[in-house]
C-alpha positions as CSV (number, residue, x, y, z in Angstrom):
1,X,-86.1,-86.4,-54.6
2,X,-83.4,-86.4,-52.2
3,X,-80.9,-83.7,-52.7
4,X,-78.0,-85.0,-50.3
5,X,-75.4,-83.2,-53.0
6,X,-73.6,-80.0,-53.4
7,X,-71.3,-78.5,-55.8
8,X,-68.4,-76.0,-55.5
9,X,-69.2,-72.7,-56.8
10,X,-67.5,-71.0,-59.6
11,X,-65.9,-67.5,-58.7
12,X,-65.0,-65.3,-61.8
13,X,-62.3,-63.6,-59.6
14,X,-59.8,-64.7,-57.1
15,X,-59.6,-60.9,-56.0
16,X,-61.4,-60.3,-52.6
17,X,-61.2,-57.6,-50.1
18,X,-58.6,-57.7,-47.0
19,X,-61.4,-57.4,-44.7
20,X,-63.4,-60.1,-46.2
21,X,-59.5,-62.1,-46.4
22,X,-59.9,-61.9,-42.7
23,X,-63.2,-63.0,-42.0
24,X,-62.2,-66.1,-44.5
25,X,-59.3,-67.2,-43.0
26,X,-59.8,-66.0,-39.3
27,X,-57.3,-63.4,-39.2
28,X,-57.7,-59.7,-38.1
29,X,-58.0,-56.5,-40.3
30,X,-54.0,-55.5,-38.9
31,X,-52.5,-58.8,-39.6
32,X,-53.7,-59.1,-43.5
33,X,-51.9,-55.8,-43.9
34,X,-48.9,-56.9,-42.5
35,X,-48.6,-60.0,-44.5
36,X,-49.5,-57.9,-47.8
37,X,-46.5,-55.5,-47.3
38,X,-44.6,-58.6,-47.0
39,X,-46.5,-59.8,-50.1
40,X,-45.5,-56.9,-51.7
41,X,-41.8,-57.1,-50.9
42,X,-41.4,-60.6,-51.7
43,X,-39.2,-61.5,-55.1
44,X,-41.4,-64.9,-55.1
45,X,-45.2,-62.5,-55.9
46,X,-43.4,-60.3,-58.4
47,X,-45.2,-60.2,-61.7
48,X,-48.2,-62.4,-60.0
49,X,-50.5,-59.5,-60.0
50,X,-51.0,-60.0,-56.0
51,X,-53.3,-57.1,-55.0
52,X,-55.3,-54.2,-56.5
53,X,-56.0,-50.7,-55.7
54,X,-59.3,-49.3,-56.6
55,X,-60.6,-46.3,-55.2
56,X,-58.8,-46.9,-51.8
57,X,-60.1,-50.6,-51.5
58,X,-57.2,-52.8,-51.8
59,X,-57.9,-56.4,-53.3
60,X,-55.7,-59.8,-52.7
61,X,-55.4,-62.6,-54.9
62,X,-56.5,-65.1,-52.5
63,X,-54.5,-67.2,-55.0
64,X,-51.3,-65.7,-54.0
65,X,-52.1,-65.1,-50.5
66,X,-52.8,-69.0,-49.3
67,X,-49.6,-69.4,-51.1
68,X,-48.0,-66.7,-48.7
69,X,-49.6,-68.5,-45.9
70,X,-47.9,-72.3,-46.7
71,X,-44.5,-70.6,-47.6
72,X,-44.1,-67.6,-45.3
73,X,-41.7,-69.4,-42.6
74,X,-39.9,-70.3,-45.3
75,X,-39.7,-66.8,-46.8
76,X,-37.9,-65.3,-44.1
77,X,-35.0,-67.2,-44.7
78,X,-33.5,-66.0,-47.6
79,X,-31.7,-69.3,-48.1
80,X,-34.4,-71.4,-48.4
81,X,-36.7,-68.9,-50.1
82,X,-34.4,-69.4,-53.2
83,X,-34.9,-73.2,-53.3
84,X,-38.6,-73.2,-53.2
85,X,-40.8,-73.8,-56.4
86,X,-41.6,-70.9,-58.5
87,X,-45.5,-69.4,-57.1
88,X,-48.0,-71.3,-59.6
89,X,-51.4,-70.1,-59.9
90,X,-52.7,-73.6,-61.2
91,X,-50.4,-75.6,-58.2
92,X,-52.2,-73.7,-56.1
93,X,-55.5,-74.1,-57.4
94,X,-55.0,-77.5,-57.8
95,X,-53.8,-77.9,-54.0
96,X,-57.3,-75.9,-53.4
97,X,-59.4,-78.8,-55.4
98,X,-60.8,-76.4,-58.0
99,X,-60.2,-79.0,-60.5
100,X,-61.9,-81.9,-59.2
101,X,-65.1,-82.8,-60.5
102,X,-68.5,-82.5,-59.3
103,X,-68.8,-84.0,-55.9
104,X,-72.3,-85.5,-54.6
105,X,-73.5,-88.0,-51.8
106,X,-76.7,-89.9,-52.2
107,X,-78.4,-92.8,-50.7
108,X,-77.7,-94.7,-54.2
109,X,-75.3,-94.4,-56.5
110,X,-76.8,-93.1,-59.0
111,X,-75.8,-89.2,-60.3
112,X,-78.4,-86.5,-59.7
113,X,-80.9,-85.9,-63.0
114,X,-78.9,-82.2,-62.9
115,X,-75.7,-83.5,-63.0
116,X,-75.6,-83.4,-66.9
117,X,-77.0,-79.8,-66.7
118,X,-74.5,-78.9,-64.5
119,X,-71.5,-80.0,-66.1
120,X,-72.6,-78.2,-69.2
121,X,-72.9,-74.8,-67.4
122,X,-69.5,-75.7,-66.0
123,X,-67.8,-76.4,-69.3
124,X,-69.7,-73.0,-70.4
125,X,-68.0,-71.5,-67.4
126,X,-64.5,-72.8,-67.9
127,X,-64.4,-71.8,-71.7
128,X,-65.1,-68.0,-70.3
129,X,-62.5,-67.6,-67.6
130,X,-60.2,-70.5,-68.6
């Protein structure tokens, strides 16, 4: 059977560490926690639940934070910062591709026998964390 498919995976949490935040998007340990203070002091992330504290570890939405990352020129300038769209959790999952379907490459165009199993377990998934 040739397997010349994959599928995205399903993360219950966009939470992740800031060390693991810069090993994702090639940045270093001091530079995340820059751009979280400025995170936290942006108007635009209030209410967005952008990090967590537990037990000294501090989490970031990734959600929020590739959001910082396409707005933050505009950010500094307080001008334009008030004309940008409102930060959208789903905009920015959409922008990500989480909502595309299954994606697969074969020799023929048929689907993969698993495909139906699969999108089962996804609509499982989706029913549990929305």
């Amino acid at each position: 059977m040739n397997k010349d498919y994959y599928i995205m995976s399903v993360r219950s949490s966009p939470y992740t560490l800031v060390k693991e935040i810069g090993k994702a998007y090639g940045r270093s340990y001091a530079a995340v926690y820059r751009e979280l203070k400025e995170i936290e002091n942006s108007d635009r992330y209030k209410g967005a639940w952008a990090t967590l504290n537990d037990e000294g570890d501090t989490m970031i939405n990734t959600l929020v934070y590739e959001d910082f990352l396409h707005y933050r020129s505009k950010l500094k300038d307080k001008n334009i910062a008030r004309r940008l769209p409102p930060y959208s959790a789903e905009e920015v999952r959409r922008q990500r591709g989480e909502y595309k379907q299954a994606v697969y490459f074969q020799n023929t165009n048929e689907p993969p026998k698993e495909l139906d199993k699969i999108k089962e377990i996804y609509e499982a998934l989706k029913g549990v964390f929305g």
